[in-house]
N, C-alpha and C positions, 0 to 999 in steps of 0.2 A: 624314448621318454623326452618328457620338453625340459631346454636347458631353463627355464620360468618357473616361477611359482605365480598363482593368481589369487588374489584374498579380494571379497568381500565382503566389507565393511562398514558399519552402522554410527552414524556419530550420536550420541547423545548429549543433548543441551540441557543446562539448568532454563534457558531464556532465549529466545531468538537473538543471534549475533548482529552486528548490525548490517554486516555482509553477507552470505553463505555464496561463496563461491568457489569455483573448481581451483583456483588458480594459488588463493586465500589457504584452501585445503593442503594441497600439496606442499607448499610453502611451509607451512605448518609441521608437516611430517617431515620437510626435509632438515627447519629446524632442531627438530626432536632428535632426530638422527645425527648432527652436528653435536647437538648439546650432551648426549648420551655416549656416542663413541669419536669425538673429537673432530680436528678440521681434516685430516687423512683417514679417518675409521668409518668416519660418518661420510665419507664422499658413496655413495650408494645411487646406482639407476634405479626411480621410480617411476616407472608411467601410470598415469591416472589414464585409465579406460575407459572409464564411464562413469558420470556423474550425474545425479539424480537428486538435485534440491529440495522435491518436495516430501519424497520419504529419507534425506538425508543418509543417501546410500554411495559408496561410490567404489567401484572392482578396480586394483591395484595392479600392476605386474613389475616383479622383480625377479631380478635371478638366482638361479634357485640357492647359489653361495651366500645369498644377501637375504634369505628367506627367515633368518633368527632374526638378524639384528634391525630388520624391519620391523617383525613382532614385538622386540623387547624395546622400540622407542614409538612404535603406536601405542601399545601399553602405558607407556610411564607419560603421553598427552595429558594435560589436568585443566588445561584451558583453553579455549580457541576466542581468539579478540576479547582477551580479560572476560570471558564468559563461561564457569566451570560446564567442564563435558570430559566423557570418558570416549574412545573410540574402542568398538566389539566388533569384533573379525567373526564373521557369524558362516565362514566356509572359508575354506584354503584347499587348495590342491595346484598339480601339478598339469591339471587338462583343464583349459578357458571356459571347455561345454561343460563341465560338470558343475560349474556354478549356474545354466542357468536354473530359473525358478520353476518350480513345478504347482500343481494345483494345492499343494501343501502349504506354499509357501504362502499363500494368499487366502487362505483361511481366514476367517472374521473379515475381510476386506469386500464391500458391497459392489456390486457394479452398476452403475446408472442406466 
């Protein structure tokens, strides 16, 4: 079994940010994580894996120790650059393949 956990994760905006980037993201989460479990609790490896701007997607990996407290301060996100959004972990598991997407996932989505 993998010593990871891998979440991917949906951002939701009230507005376009005036940024949306990978970097902005992370930062953000690793805030949350500082703010919520302190400057030693909050110390947490995140890696951002993949980042996808225009469906504001992006697959995380943490270890699998860090795999709550990752949850419980993406969760308590309420804003990204003074712009309310919620972040939804819309899969988690412990295997990178099992996130990806299937013909399901892309339902209502047209192809040109």
């Amino acid at each position: 079994m993998s010593d990871y956990f891998y979440l991917d994760v949906e951002i939701k905006l009230a507005e376009e940010p005036n940024q949306l980037s990978a970097l902005y993201l992370k930062g953000s989460i690793e805030r949350s994580l500082t703010k919520v479990f302190g400057e030693i609790g909050g110390q947490t490896e995140v890696d951002l894996l993949k980042f996808d701007a225009q469906r504001k997607r992006i697959i995380l990996r943490v270890p699998k120790e860090f795999y709550v407290k990752l949850r419980a301060a993406i969760t308590l996100i309420g804003e990204f650059q003074g712009v309310p959004c919620n972040f939804q972990v819309k899969k988690a598991s412990p295997l990178l393949l099992s996130l990806v997407e299937t013909h399901v996932d892309f339902a209502g989505q047209t192809v040109a």
